[in-house]
Backbone and ligand atoms as CSV (ligand in chain L), in Angstrom:
chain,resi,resn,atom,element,x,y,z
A,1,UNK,N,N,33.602,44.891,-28.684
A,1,UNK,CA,C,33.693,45.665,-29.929
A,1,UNK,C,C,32.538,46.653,-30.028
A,2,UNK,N,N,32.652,47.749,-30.496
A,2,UNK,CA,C,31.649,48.798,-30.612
A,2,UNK,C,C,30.278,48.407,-31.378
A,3,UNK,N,N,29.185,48.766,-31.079
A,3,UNK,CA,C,28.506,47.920,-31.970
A,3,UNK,C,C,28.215,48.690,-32.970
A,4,UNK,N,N,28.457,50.031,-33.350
A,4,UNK,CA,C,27.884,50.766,-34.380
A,4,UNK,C,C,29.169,50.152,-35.708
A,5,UNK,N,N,30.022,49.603,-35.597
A,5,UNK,CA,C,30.706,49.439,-36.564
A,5,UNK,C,C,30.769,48.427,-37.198
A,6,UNK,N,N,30.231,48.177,-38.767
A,6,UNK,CA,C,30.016,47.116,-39.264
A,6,UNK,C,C,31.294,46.069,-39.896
A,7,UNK,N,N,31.378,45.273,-39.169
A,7,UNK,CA,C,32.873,44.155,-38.840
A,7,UNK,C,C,32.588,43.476,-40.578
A,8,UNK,N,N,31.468,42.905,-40.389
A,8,UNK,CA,C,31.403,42.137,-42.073
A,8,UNK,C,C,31.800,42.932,-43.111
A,9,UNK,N,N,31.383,44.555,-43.202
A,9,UNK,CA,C,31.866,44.940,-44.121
A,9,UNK,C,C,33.395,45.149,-44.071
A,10,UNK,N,N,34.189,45.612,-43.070
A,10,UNK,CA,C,35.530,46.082,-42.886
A,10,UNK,C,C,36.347,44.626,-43.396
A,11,UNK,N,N,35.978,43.434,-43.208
A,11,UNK,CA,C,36.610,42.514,-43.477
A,11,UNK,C,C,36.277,41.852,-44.829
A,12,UNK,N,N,35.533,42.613,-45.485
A,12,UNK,CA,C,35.267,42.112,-47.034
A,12,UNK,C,C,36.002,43.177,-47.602
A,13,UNK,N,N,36.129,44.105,-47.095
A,13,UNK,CA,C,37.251,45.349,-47.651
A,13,UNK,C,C,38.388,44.932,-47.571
A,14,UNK,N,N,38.909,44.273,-46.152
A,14,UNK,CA,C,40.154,43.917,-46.548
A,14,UNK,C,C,40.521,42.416,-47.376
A,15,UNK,N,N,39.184,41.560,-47.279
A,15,UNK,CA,C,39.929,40.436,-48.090
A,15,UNK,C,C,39.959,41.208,-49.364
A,16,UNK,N,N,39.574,41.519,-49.841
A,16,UNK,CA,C,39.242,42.318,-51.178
A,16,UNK,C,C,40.349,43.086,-51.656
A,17,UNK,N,N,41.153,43.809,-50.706
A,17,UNK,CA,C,42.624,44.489,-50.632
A,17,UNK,C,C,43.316,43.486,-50.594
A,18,UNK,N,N,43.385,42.308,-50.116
A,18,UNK,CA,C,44.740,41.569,-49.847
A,18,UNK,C,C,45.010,40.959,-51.603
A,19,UNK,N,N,43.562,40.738,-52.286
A,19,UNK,CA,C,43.908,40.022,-53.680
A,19,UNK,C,C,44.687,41.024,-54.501
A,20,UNK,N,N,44.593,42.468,-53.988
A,20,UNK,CA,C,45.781,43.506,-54.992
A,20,UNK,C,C,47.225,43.764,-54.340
A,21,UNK,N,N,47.829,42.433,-52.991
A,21,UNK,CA,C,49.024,42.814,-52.713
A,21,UNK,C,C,49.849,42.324,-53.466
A,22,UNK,N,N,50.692,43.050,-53.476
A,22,UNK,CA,C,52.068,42.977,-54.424
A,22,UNK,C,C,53.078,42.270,-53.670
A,23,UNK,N,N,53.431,40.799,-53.232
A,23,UNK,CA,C,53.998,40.128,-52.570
A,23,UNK,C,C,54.913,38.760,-52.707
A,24,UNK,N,N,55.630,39.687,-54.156
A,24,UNK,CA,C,56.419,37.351,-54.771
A,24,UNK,C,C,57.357,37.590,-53.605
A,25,UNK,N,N,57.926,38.254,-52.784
A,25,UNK,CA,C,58.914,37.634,-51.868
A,25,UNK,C,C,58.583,36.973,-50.903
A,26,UNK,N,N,57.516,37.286,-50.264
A,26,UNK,CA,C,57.118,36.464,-48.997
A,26,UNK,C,C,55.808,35.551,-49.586
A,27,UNK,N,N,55.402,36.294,-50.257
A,27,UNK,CA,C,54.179,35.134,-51.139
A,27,UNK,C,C,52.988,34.767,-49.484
A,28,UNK,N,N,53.084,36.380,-48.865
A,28,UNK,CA,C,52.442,36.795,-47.834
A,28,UNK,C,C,51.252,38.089,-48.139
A,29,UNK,N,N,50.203,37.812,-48.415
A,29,UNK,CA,C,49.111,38.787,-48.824
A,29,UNK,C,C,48.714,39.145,-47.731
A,30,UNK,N,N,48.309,40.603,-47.523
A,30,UNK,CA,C,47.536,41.306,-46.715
A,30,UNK,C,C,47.166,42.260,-46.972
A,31,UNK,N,N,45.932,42.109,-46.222
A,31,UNK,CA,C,44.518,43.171,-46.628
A,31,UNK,C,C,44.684,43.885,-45.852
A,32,UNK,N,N,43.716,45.243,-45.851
A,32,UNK,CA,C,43.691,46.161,-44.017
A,32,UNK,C,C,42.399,47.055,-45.280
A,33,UNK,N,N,41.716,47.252,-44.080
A,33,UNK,CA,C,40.359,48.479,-44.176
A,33,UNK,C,C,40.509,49.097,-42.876
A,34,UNK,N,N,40.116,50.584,-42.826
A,34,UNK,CA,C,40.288,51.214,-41.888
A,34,UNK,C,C,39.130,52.252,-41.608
A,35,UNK,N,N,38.428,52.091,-40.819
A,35,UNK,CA,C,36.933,52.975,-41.372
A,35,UNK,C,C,37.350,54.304,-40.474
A,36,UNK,N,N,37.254,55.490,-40.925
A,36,UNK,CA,C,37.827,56.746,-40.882
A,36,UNK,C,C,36.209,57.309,-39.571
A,37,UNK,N,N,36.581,58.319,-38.906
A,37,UNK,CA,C,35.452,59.222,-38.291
A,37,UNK,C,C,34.559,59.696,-39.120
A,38,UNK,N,N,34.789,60.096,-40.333
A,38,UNK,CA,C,33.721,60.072,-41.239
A,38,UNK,C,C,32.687,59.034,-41.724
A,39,UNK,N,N,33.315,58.330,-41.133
A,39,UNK,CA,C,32.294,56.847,-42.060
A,39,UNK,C,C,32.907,55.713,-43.293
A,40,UNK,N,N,33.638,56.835,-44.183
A,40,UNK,CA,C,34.652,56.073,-45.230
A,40,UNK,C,C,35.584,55.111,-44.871
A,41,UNK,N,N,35.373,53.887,-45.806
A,41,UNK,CA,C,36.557,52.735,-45.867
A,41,UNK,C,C,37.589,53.368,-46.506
A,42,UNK,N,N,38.609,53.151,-45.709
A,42,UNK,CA,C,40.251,53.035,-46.994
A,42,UNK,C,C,40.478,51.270,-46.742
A,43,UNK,N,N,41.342,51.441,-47.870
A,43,UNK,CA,C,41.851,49.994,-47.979
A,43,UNK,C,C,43.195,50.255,-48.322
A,44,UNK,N,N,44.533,49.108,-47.823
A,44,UNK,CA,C,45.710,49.007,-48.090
A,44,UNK,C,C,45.916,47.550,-48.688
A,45,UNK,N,N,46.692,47.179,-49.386
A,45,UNK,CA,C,47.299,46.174,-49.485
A,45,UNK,C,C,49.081,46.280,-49.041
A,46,UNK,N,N,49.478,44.970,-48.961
A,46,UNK,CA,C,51.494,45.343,-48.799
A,46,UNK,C,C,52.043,45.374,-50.161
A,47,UNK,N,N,53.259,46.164,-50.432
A,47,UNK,CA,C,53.969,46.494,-51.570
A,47,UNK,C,C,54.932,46.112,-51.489
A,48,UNK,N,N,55.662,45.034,-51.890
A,48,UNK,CA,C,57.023,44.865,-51.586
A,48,UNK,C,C,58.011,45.111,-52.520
A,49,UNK,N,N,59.414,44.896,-52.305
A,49,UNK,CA,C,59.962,45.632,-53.137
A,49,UNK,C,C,61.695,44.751,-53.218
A,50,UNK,N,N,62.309,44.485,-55.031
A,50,UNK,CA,C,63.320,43.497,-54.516
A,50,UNK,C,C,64.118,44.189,-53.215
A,51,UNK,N,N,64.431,45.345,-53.001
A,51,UNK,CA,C,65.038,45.931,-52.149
A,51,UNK,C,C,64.249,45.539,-50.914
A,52,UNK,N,N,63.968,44.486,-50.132
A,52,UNK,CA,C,63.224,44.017,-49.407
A,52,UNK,C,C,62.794,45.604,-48.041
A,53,UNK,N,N,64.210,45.960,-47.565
A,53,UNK,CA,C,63.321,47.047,-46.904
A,53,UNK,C,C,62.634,48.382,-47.665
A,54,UNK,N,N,62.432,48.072,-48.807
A,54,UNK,CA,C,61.734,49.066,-49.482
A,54,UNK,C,C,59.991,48.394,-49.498
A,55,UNK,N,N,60.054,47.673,-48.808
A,55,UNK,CA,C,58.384,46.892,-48.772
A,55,UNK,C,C,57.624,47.689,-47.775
A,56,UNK,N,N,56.192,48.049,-48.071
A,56,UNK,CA,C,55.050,48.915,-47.198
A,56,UNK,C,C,54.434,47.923,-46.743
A,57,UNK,N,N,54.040,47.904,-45.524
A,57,UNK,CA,C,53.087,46.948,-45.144
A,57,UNK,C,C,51.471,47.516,-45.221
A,58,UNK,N,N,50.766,46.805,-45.324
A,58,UNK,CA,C,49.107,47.256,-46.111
A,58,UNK,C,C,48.670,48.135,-44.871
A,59,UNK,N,N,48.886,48.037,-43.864
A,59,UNK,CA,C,48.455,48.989,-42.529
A,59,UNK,C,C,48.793,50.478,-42.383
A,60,UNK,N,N,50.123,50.541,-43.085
A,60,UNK,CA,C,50.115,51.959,-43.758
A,60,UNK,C,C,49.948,52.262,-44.837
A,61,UNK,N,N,49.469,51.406,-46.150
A,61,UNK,CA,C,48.886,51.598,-46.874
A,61,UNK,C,C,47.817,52.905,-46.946
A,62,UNK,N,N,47.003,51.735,-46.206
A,62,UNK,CA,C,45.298,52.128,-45.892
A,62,UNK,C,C,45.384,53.333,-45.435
A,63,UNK,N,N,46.715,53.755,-44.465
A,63,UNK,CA,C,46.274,54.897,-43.304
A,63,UNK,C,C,47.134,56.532,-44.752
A,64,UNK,N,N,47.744,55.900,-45.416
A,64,UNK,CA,C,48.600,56.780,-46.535
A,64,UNK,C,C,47.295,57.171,-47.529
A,65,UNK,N,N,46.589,56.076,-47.931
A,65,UNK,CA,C,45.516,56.607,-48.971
A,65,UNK,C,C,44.411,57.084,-47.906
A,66,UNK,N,N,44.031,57.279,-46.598
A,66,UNK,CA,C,43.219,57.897,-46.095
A,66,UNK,C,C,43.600,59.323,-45.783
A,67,UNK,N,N,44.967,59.338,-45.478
A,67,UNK,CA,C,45.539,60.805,-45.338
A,67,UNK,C,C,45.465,61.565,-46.388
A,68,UNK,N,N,45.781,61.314,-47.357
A,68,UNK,CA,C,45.303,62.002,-48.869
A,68,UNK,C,C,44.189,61.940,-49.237
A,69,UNK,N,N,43.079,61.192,-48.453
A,69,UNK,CA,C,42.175,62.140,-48.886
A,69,UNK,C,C,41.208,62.711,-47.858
A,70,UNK,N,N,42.337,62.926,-47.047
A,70,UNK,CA,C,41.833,64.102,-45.949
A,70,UNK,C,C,41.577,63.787,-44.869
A,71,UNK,N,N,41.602,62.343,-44.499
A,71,UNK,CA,C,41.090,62.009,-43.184
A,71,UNK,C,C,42.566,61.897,-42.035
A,72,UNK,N,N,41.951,62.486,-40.669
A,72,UNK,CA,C,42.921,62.464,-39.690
A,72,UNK,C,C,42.219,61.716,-38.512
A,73,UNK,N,N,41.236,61.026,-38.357
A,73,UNK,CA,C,40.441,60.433,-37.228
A,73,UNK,C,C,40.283,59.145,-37.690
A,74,UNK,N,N,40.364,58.238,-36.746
A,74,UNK,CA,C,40.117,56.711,-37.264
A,74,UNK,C,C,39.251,55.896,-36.101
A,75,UNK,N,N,38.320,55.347,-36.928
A,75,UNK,CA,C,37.728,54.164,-35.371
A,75,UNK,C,C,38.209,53.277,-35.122
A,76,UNK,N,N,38.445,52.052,-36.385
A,76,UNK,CA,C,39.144,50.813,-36.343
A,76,UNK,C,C,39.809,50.573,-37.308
A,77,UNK,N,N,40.456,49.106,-37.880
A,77,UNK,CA,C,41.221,48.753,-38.436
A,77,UNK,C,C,41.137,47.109,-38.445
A,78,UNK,N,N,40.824,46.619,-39.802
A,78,UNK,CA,C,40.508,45.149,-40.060
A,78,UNK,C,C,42.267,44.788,-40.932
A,79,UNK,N,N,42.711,43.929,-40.651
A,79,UNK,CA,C,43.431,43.079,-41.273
A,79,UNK,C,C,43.061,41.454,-41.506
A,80,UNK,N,N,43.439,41.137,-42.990
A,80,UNK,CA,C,43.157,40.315,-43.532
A,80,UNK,C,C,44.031,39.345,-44.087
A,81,UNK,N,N,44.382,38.156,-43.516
A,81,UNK,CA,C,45.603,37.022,-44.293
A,81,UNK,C,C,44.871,36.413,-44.468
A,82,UNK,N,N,45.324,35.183,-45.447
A,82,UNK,CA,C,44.999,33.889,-45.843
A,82,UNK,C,C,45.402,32.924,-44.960
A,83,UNK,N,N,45.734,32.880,-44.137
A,83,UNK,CA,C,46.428,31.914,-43.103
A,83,UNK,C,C,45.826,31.627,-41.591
A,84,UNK,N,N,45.677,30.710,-41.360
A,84,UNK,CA,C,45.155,29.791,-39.988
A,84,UNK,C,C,45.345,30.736,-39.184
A,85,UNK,N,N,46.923,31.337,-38.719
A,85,UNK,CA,C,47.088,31.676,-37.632
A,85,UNK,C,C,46.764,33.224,-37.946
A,86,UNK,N,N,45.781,34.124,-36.988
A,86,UNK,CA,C,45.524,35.453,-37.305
A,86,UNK,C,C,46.867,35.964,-37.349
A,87,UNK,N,N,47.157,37.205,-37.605
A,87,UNK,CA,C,48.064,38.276,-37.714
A,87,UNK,C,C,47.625,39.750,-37.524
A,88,UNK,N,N,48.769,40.143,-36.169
A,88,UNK,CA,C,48.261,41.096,-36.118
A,88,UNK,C,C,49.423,42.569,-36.690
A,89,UNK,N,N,48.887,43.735,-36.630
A,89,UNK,CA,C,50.025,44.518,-37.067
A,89,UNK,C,C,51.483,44.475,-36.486
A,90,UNK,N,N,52.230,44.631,-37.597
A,90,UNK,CA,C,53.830,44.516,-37.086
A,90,UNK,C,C,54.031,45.401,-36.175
A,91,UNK,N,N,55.080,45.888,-35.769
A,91,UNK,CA,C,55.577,46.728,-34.833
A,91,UNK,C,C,55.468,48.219,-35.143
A,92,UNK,N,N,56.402,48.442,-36.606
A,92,UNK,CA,C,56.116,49.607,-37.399
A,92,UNK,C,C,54.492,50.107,-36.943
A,93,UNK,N,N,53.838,49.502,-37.678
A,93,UNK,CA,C,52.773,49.450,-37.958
A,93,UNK,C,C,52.129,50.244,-37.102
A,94,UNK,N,N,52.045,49.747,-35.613
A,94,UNK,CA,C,51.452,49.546,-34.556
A,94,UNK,C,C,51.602,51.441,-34.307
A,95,UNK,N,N,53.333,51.284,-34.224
A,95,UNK,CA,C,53.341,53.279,-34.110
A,95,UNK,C,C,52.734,54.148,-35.413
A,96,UNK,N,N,52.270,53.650,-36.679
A,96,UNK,CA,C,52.221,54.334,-37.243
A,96,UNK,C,C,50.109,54.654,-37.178
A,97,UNK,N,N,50.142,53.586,-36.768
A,97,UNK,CA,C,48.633,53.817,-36.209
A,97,UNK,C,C,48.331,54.203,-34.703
A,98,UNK,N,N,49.205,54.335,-33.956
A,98,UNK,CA,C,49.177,54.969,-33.032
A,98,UNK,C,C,49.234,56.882,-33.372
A,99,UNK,N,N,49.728,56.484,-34.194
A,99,UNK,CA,C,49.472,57.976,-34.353
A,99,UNK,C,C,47.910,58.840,-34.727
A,100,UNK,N,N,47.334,58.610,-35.690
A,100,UNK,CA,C,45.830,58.824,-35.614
A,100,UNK,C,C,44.979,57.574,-34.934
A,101,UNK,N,N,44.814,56.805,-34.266
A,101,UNK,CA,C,43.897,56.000,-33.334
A,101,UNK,C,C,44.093,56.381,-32.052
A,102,UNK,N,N,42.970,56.167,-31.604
A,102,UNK,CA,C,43.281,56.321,-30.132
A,102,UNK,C,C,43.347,54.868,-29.394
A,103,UNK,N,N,43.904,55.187,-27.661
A,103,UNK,CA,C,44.362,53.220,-27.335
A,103,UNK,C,C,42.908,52.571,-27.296
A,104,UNK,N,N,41.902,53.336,-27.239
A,104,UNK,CA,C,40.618,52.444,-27.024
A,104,UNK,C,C,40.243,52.026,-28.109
A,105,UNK,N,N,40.670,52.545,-29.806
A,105,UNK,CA,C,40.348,51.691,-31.136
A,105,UNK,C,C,40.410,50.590,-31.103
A,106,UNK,N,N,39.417,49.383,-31.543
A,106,UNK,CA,C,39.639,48.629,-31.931
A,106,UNK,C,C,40.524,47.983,-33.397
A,107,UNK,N,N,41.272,47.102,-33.385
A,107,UNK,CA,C,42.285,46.359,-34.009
A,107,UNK,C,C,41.646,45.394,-34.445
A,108,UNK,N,N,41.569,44.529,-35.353
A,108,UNK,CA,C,41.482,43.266,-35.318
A,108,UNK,C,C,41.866,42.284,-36.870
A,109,UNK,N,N,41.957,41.207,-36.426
A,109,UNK,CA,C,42.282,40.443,-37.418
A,109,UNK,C,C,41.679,39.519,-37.835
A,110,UNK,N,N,41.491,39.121,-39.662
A,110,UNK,CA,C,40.487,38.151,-39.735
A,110,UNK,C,C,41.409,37.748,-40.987
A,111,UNK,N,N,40.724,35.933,-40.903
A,111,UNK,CA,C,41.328,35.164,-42.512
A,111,UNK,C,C,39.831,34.236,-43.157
A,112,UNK,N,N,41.063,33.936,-44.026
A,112,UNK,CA,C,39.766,32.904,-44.852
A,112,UNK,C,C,39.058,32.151,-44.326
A,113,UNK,N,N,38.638,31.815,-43.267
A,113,UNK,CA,C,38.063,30.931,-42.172
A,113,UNK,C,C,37.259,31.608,-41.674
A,114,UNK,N,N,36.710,32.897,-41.537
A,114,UNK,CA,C,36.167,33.783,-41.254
A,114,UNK,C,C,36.291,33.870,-39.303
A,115,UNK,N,N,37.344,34.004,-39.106
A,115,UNK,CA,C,37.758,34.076,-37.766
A,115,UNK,C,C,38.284,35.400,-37.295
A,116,UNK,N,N,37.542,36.030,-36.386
A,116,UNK,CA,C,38.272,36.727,-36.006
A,116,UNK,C,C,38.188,37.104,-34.726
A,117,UNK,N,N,39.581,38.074,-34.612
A,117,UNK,CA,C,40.060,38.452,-33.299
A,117,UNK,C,C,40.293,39.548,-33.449
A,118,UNK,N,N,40.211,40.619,-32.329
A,118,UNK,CA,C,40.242,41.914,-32.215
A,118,UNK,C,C,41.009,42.116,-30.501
A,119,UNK,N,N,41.860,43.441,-30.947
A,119,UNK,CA,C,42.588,43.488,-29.764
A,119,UNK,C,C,42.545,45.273,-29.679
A,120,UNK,N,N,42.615,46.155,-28.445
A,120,UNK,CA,C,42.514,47.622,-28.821
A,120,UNK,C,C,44.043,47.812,-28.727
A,121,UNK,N,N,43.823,49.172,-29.350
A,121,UNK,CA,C,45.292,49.461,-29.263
A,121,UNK,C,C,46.647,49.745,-28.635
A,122,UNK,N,N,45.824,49.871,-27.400
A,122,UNK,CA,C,46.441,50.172,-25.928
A,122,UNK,C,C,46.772,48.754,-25.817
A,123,UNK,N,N,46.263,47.967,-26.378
A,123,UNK,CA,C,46.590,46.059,-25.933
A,123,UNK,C,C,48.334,46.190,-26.349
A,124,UNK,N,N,48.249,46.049,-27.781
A,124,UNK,CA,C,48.627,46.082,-28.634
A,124,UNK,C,C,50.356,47.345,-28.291
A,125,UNK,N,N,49.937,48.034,-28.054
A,125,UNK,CA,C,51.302,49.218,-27.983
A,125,UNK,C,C,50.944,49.747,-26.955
A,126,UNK,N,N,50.967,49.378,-25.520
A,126,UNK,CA,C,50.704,50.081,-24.343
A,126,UNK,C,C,52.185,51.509,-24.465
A,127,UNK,N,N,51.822,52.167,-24.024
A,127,UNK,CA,C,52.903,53.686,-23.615
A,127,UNK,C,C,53.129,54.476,-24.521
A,128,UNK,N,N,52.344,54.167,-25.374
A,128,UNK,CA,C,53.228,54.356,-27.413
A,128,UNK,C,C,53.679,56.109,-26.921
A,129,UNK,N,N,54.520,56.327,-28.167
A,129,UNK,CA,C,54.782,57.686,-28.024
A,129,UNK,C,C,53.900,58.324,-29.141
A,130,UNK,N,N,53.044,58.935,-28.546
A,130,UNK,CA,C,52.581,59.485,-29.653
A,130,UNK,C,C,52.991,61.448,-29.507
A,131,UNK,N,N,52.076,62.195,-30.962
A,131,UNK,CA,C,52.419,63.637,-30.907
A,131,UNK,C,C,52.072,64.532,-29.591
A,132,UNK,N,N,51.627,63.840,-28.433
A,132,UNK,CA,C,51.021,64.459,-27.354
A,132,UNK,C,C,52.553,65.033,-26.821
A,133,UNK,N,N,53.448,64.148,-27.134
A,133,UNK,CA,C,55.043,64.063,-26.014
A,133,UNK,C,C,55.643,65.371,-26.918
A,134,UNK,N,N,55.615,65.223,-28.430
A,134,UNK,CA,C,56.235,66.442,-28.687
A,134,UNK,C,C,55.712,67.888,-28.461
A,135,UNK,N,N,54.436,67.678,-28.348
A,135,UNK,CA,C,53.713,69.081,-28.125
A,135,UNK,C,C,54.314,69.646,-26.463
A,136,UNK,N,N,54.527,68.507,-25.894
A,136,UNK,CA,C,54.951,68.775,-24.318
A,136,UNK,C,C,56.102,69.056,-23.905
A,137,UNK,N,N,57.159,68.520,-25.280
A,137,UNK,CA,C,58.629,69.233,-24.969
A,137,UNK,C,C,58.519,70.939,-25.765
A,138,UNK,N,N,59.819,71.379,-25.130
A,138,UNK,CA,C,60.687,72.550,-25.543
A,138,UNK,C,C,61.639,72.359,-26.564
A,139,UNK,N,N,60.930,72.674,-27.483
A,139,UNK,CA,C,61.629,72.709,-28.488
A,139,UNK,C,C,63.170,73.273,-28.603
A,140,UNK,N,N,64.325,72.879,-29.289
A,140,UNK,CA,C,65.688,73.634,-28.979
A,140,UNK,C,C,65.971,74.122,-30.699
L,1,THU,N1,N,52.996,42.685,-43.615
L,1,THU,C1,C,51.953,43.572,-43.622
L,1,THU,O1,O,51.517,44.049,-44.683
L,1,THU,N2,N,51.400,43.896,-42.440
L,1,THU,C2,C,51.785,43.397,-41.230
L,1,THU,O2,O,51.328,43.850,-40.204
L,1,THU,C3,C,52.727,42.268,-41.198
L,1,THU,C4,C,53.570,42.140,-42.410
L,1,THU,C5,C,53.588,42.304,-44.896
L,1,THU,C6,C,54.982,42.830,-45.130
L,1,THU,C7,C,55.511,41.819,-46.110
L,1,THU,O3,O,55.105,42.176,-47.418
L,1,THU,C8,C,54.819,40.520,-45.728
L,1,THU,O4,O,53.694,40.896,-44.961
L,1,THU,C9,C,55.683,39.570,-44.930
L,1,THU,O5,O,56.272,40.192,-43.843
């Protein structure tokens, strides 16, 4: 893990986000902090919704309230459950942070146990497609 990036704080950001998720269907809380190239924390929580696929998961949360306020560069990304077994970003997820991270960002996951695990992103979504592929096609 990089050492300039402070892990205790990113993971008090996200337990701290997970107590504002909005979650009676799965009665599944999650946190996420995302510390931007600037230095700034965002934080996400998940939103769910009775329309179950109308639910955000907190990983684009974080990366939705960092885009509004201006940030397009990211170093890492803390997620936060209450639960034994870590969790890492869903699938969605994974492309939607593939899009501003690069594969060498660190990922990682932490819970109430203060455990954690970190994986980069290239672990995580090896080949991803990111905007490099559209810049490289011909447009029709
Ligand atoms: N969830 C997230 O917020 N992030 C993930 O990476 C995994 C899943 C949320 C979505 C839903 O509200 C609940 O966790 C159960 O899937």
């Amino acid at each position: 893990m990089s050492a300039s990036i402070d892990w205790a704080a990113l993971q008090q950001h996200a337990k701290t986000a997970s107590l504002q998720a909005y979650a009676p269907y799965s009665r599944f809380p999650v946190g996420v902090a995302i510390l931007a190239a600037s230095g700034q924390i965002y934080t996400g929580c998940n939103v769910e919704n009775a329309s179950y696929g109308g639910t955000t998961c907190a990983e684009r949360n974080a990366i939705a309230a960092a885009v509004v306020a201006g940030e397009r560069q990211f170093q890492a990304l803390v997620v936060y459950t209450p639960q034994e077994k870590l969790t890492p970003p869903c699938g969605i997820c994974r492309q939607v942070i593939a899009e501003f991270f690069t594969p060498e960002s660190p990922i990682a996951s932490c819970n109430h146990l203060e455990q954690l695990q970190s994986w980069t992103l290239q672990e995580l979504l090896p080949d991803a497609f990111t905007p490099m592929y559209l810049q490289a096609s011909q447009k029709v």
